[in-house]
C-alpha positions, 0 to 999 in steps of 0.5 A, a space after each residue: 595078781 599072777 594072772 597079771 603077771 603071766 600077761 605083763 606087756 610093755 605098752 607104748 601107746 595110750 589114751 589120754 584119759 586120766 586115771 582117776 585120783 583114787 587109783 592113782 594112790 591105790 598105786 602109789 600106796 602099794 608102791 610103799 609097801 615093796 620091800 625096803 632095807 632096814 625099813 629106811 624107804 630111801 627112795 622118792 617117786 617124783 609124779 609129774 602130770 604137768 604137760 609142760 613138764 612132760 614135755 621137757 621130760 619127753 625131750 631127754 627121755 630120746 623123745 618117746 611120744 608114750 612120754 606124751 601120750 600116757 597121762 602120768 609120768 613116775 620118776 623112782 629116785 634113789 634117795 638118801 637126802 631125807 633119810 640123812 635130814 632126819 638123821 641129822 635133826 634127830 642128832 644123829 651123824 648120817 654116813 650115806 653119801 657113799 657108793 654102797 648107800 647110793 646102790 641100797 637106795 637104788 634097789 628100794 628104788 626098783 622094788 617099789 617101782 615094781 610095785 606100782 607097775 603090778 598095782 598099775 597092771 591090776 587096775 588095767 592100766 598099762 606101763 612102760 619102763 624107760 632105759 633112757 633115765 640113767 642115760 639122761 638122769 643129769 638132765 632129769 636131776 634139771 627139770 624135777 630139781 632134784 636135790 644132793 643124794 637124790 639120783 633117778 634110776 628109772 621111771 614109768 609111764 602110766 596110762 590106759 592102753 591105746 594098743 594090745 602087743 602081743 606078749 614078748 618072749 622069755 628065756 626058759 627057766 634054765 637059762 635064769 635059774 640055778 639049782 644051789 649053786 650057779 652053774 656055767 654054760 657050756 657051748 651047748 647050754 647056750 644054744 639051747 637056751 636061745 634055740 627058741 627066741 633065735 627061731 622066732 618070726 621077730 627075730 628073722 624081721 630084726 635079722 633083715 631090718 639091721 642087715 645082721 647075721 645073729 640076733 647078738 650082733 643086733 644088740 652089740 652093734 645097734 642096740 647096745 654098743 660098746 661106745 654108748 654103754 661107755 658113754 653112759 657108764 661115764 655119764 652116770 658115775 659123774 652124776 652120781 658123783 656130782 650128787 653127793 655120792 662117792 666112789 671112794 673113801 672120803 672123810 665127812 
């Protein structure tokens, strides 16, 4: 399993060869077993196969043909409406549909989510994880009918590799990890962290093809610019909002 994580690529080109069942549930299953709080498992993996469905799907998802290709698409949803039905049919008053409870869900969410793509990595399978779910997350509410207290947080696609990137590159341990207690960067700390990913060949490519200085300024002005990521935060409050989830105190 290390060795599967060491030569983790994000793979956005398959075959459209199925992945037999038995694999499939070995996948899912280890999915289960991700740590989860309090034991709760308040998420929900929505498998979709259907090519009419993953169609639709690949329509919101920016139209990401690996959406197409790979031939099973999972959804990881935050998920307190099933957790909150067994309360109350146990008789027992659910307190969820709350913030901090949408974030709880959230994260057990991601945790089996990381699972499955490890379980699916093993098998030999290929992932790719899709920012655009809390973009579109009212739109995939839509065509998975997803219920009140369920929110999609982020989705994979599965499938066998039609391609083999080479592997992306990572910060040094010192620029993510804190000994005891955090400590800030100082300007130099900064430039040295980035020293390595701003000297690479990719980077002078990305430097030349968005006319930009610095490697920053291709993620605040092309990629993640403050205009979108204020759209997106907007849209996906009202979402979240809009399925039962609460920003503020309310009573009930």
């Amino acid at each position: 399993m290390i060795k599967t994580i060491f030569n983790h690529r994000s793979i956005r080109k398959y075959r459209s060869e199925p992945i037999p069942d038995r694999i499939l549930n070995e996948i899912l299953s280890a999915g289960t077993r991700a740590s989860t709080t309090g034991n709760m498992q308040v998420y929900s993996i929505v498998v979709t196969m259907d090519e009419t469905l993953r169609k639709r799907l690949w329509e919101v998802h920016f139209k990401q043909d690996m959406v197409l290709q790979a031939p099973v698409v999972m959804t990881f949803c935050a998920d307190f409406n099933r957790f909150s039905k067994w309360c109350r049919q146990r008789e027992a008053n659910p307190g969820y549909n709350n913030f901090l409870s949408f974030f709880t869900a959230s994260i057990d969410a991601l945790l089996a989510a990381q699972n499955v793509a490890l379980a699916a990595e093993e098998h030999g399978l290929g992932i790719c994880y899709l920012g655009t779910t809390t973009y579109m997350a009212e739109k995939i509410i839509e065509i998975l009918h997803l219920p009140e207290l369920v929110v999609p947080v982020t989705t994979l696609v599965i499938g066998y590799p039609d391609e083999t990137p080479d592997l992306t590159d990572r910060l040094p341990l010192e620029g993510v990890v804190h000994d005891e207690v955090y400590k800030d960067y100082k300007p130099e700390d900064i430039d040295r962290i980035y020293q390595e990913k701003e000297a690479l060949p990719l980077t002078k490519e990305l430097l030349k093809e968005n006319k930009k200085e610095t490697l920053a300024q291709v993620f605040t002005d092309n990629r993640y610019t403050k205009k979108d990521n204020t759209c997106f935060s907007k849209a996906f409050l009202k979402t979240i909002e809009q399925q039962g989830f609460r920003m503020e105190d309310e009573e009930g």
